[in-house]
MDAnalysis code that builds the backbone (N, CA, C; Angstrom):
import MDAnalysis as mda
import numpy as np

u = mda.Universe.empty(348, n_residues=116, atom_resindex=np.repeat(np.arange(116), 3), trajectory=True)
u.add_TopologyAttr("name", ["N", "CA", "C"] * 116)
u.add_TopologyAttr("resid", np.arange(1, 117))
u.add_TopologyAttr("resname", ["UNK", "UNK", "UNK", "UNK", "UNK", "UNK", "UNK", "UNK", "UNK", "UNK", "UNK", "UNK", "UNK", "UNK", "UNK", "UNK", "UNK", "UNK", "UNK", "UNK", "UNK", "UNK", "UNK", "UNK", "UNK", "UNK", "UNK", "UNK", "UNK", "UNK", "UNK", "UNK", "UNK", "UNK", "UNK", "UNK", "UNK", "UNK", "UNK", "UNK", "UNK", "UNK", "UNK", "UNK", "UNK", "UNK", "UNK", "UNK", "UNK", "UNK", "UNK", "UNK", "UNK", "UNK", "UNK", "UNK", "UNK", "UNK", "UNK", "UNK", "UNK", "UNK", "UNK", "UNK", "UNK", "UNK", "UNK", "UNK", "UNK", "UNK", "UNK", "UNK", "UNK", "UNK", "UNK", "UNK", "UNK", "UNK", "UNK", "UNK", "UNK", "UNK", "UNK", "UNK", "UNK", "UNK", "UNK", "UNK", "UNK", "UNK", "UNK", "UNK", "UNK", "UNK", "UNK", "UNK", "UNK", "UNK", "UNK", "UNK", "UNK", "UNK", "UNK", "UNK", "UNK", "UNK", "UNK", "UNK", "UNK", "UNK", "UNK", "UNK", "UNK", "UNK", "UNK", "UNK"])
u.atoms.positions = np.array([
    [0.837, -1.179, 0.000],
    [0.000, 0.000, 0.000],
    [0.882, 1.243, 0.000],
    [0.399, 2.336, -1.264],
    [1.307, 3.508, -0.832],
    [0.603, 4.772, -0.020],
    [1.883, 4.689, 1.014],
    [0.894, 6.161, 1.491],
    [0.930, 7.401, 1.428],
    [2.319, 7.372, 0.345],
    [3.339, 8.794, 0.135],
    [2.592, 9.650, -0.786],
    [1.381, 9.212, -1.153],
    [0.794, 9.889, -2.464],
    [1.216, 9.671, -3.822],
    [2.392, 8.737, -4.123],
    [3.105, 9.091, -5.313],
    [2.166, 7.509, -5.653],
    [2.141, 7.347, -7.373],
    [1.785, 6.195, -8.055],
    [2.416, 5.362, -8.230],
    [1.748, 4.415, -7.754],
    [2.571, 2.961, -7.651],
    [3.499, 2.303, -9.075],
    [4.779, 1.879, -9.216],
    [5.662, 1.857, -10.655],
    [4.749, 0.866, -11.155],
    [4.259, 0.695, -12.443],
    [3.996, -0.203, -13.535],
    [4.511, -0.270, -14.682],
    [4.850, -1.558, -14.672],
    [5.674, -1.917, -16.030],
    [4.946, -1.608, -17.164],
    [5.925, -1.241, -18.292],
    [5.592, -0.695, -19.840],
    [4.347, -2.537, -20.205],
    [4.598, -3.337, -19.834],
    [3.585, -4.302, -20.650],
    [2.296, -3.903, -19.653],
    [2.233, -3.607, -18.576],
    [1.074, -3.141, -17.595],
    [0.673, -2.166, -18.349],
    [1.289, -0.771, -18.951],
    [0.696, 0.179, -19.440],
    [0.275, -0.186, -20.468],
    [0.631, -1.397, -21.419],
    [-0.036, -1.791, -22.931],
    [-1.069, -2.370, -22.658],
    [-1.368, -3.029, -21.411],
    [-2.178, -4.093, -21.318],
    [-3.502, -2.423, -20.960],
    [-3.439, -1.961, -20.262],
    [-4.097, -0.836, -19.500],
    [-4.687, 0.131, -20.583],
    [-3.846, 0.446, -21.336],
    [-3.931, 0.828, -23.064],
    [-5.243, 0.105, -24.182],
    [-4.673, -1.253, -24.054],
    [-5.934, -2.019, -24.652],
    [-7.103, -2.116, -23.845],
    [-7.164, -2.126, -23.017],
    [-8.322, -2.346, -21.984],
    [-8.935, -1.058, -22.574],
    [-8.183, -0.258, -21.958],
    [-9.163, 1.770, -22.206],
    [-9.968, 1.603, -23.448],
    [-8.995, 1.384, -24.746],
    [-9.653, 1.343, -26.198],
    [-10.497, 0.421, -26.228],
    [-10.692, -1.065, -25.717],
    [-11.814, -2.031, -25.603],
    [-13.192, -1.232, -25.277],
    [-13.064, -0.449, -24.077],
    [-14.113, 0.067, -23.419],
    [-14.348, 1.291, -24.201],
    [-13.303, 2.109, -24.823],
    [-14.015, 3.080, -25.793],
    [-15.014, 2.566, -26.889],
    [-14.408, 1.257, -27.316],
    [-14.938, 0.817, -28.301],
    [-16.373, 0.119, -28.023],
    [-16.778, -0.497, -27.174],
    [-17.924, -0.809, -26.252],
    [-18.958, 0.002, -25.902],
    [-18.353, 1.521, -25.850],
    [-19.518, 2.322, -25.345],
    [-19.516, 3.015, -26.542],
    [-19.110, 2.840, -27.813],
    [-19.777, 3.602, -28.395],
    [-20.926, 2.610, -29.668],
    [-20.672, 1.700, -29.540],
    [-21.512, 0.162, -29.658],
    [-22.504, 0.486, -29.056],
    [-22.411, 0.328, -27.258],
    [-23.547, 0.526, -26.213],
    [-24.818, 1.897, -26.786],
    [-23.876, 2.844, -26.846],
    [-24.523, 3.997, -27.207],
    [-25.574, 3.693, -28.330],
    [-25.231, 3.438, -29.590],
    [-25.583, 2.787, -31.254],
    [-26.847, 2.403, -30.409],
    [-26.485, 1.187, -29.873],
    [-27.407, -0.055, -29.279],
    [-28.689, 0.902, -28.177],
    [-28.285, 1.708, -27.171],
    [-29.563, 2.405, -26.891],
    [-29.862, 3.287, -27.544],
    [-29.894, 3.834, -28.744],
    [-30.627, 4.664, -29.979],
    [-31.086, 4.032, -30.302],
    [-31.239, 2.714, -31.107],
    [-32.072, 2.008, -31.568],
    [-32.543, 1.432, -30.623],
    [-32.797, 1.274, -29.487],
    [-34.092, 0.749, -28.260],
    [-34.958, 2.039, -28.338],
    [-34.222, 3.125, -28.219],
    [-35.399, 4.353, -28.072],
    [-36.268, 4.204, -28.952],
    [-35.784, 4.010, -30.586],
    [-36.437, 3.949, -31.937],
    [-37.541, 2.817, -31.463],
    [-37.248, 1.605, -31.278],
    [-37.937, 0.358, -30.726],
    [-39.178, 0.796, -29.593],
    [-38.702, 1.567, -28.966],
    [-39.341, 2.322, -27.407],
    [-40.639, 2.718, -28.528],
    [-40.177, 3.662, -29.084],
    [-41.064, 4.755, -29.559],
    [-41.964, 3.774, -30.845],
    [-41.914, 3.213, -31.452],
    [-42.715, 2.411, -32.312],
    [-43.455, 1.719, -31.346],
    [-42.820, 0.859, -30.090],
    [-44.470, 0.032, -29.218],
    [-45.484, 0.968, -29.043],
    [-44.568, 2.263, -28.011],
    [-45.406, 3.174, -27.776],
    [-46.588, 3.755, -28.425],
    [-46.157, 3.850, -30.129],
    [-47.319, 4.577, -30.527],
    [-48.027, 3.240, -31.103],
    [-47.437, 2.185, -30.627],
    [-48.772, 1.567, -31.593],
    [-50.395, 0.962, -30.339],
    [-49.238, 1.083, -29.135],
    [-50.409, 1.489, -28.463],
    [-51.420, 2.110, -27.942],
    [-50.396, 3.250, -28.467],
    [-51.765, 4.947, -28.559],
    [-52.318, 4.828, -29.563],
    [-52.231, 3.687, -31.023],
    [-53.428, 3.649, -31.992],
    [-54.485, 2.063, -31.124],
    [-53.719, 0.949, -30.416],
    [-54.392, 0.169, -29.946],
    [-55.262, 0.748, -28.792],
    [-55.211, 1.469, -27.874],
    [-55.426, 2.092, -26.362],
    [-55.668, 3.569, -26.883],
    [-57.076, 3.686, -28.105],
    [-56.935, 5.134, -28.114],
    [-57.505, 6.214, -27.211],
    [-58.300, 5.896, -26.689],
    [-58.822, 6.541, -25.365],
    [-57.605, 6.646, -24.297],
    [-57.509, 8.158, -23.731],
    [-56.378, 8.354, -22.817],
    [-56.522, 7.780, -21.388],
    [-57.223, 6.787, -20.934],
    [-57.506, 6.228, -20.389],
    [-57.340, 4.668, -20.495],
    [-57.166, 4.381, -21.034],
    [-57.137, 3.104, -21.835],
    [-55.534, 2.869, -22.080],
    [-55.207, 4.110, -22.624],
    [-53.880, 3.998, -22.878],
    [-53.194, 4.139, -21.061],
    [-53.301, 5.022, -20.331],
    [-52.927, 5.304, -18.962],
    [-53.057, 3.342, -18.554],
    [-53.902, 3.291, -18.540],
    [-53.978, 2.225, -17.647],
    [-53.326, 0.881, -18.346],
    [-52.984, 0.728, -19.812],
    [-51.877, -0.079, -20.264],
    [-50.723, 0.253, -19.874],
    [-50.094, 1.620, -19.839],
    [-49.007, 2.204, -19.591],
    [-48.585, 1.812, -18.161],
    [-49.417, 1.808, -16.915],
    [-49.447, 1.286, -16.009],
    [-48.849, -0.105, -15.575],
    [-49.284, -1.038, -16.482],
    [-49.237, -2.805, -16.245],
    [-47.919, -2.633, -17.446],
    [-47.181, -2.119, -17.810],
    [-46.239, -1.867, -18.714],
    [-44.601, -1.901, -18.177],
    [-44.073, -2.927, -19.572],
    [-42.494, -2.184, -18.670],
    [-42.117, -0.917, -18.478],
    [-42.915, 0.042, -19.599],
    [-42.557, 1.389, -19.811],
    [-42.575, 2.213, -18.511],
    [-43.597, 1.813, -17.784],
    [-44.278, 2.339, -16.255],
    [-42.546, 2.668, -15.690],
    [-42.133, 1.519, -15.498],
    [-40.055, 1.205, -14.776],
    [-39.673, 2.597, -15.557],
    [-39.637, 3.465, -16.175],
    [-38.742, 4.180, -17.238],
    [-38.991, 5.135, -16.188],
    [-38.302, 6.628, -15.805],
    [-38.447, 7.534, -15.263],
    [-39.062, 8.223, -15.846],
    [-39.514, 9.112, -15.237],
    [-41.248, 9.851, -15.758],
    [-40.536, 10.615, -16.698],
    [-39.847, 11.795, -16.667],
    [-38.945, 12.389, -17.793],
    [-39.184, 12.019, -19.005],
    [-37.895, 10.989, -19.093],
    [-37.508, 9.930, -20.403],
    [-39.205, 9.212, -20.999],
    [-39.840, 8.877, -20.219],
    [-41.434, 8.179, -20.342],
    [-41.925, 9.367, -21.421],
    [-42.032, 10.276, -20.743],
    [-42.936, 11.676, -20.924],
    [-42.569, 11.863, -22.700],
    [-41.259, 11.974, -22.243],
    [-40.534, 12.268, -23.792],
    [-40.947, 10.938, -24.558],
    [-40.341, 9.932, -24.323],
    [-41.000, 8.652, -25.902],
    [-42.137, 9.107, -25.920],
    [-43.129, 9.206, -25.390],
    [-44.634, 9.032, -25.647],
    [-44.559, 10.591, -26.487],
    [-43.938, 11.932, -26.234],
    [-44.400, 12.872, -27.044],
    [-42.967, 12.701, -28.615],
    [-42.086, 11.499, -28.323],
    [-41.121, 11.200, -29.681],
    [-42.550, 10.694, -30.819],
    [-43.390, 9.649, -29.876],
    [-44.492, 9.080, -30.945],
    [-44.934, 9.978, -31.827],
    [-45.314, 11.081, -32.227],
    [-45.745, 12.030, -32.462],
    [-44.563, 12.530, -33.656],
    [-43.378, 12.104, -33.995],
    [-42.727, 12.544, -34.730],
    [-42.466, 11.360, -35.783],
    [-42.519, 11.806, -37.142],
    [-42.155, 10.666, -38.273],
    [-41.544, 9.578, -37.732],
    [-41.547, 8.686, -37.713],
    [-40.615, 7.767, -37.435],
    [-39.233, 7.211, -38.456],
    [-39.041, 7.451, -39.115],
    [-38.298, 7.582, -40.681],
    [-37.438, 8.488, -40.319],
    [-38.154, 10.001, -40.153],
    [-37.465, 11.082, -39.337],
    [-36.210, 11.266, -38.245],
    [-36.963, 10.052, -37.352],
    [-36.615, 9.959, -35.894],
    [-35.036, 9.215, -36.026],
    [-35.362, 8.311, -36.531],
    [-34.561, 7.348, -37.266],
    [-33.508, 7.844, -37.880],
    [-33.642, 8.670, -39.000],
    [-32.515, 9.609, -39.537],
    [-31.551, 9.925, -38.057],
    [-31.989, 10.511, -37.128],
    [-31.838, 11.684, -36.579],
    [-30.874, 10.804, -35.452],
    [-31.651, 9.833, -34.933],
    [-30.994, 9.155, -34.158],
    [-29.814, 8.444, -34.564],
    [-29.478, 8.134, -35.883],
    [-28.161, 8.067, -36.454],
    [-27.459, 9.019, -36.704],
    [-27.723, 9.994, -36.467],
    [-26.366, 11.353, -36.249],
    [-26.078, 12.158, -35.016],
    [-26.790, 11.545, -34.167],
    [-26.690, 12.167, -32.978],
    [-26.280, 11.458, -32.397],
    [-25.124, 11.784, -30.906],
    [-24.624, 10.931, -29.882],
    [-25.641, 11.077, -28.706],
    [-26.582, 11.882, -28.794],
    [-27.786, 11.828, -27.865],
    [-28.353, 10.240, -27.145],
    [-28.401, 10.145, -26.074],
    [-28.932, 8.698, -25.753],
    [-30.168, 8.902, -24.459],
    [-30.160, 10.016, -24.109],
    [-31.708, 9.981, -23.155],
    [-32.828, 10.342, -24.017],
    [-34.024, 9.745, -23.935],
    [-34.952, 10.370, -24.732],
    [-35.550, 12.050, -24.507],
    [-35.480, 12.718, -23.068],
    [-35.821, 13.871, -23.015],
    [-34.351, 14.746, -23.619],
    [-33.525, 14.176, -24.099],
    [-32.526, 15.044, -24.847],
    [-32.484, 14.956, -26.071],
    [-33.096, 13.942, -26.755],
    [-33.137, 13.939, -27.861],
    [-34.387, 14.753, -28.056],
    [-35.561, 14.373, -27.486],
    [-37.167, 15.539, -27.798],
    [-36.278, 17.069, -28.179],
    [-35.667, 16.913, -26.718],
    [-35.453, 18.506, -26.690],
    [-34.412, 19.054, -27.941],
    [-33.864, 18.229, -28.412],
    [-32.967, 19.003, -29.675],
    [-33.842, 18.772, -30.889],
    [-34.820, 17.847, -31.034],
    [-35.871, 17.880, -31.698],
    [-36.498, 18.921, -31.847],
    [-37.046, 19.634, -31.015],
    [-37.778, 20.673, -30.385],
    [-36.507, 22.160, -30.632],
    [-35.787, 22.160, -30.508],
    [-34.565, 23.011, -30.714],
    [-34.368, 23.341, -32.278],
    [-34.981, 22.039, -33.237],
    [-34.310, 22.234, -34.351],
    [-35.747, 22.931, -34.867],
    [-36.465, 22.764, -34.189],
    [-38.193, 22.965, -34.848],
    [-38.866, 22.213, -35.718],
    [-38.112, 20.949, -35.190],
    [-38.761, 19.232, -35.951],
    [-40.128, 18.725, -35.238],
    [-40.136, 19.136, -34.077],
    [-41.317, 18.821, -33.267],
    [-42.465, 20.164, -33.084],
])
């Protein structure tokens, strides 16, 4: 254990190995990222097809309820359900050029660009 404050010596193959690791995980989260844009896209297609199945706002509330969507934080929720509402083709474009990955950040640059 050091207690001098200074960093403990690691060998040059420790720093290669430490090196590949970093770039693994760069490379992972930006995969990860890809991978929750297209769940939002996924999100937002159940969503509205249950605001055409559940068209009464009541109907729909109370599916939304017994739903995995219910688990989502009200925010992010709030936002897919008002993403439904935008082309989906659109959305789609959009979500492939953006590093955006919460849905109330993507609405909102939606909303920013005057797409919504």
């Amino acid at each position: 254990m050091i207690t001098d404050g200074s960093e403990p010596k690691i060998t040059s193959l420790e720093h290669e190995r430490l090196i590949r690791r970093g770039d693994e995980a760069a490379k992972s989260r930006a995969k990860h990222f890809g991978e929750m844009r297209m769940l939002i896209y996924t999100m937002v297609r159940g969503l509205a097809a249950a605001k055409r199945m559940y068209a009464n706002n009541q109907a729909f509330d109370g599916w939304l309820r017994n739903s995995e969507f219910w688990e989502i934080n009200p925010a992010d929720r709030a936002a897919l359900i008002e993403l439904c509402e935008y082309p989906l083709h659109e959305l789609l474009q959009f979500l492939g050029k953006t590093s955006l990955i919460e849905p109330y950040q993507i609405l909102d640059a939606l909303k920013r660009k005057g797409q919504i």
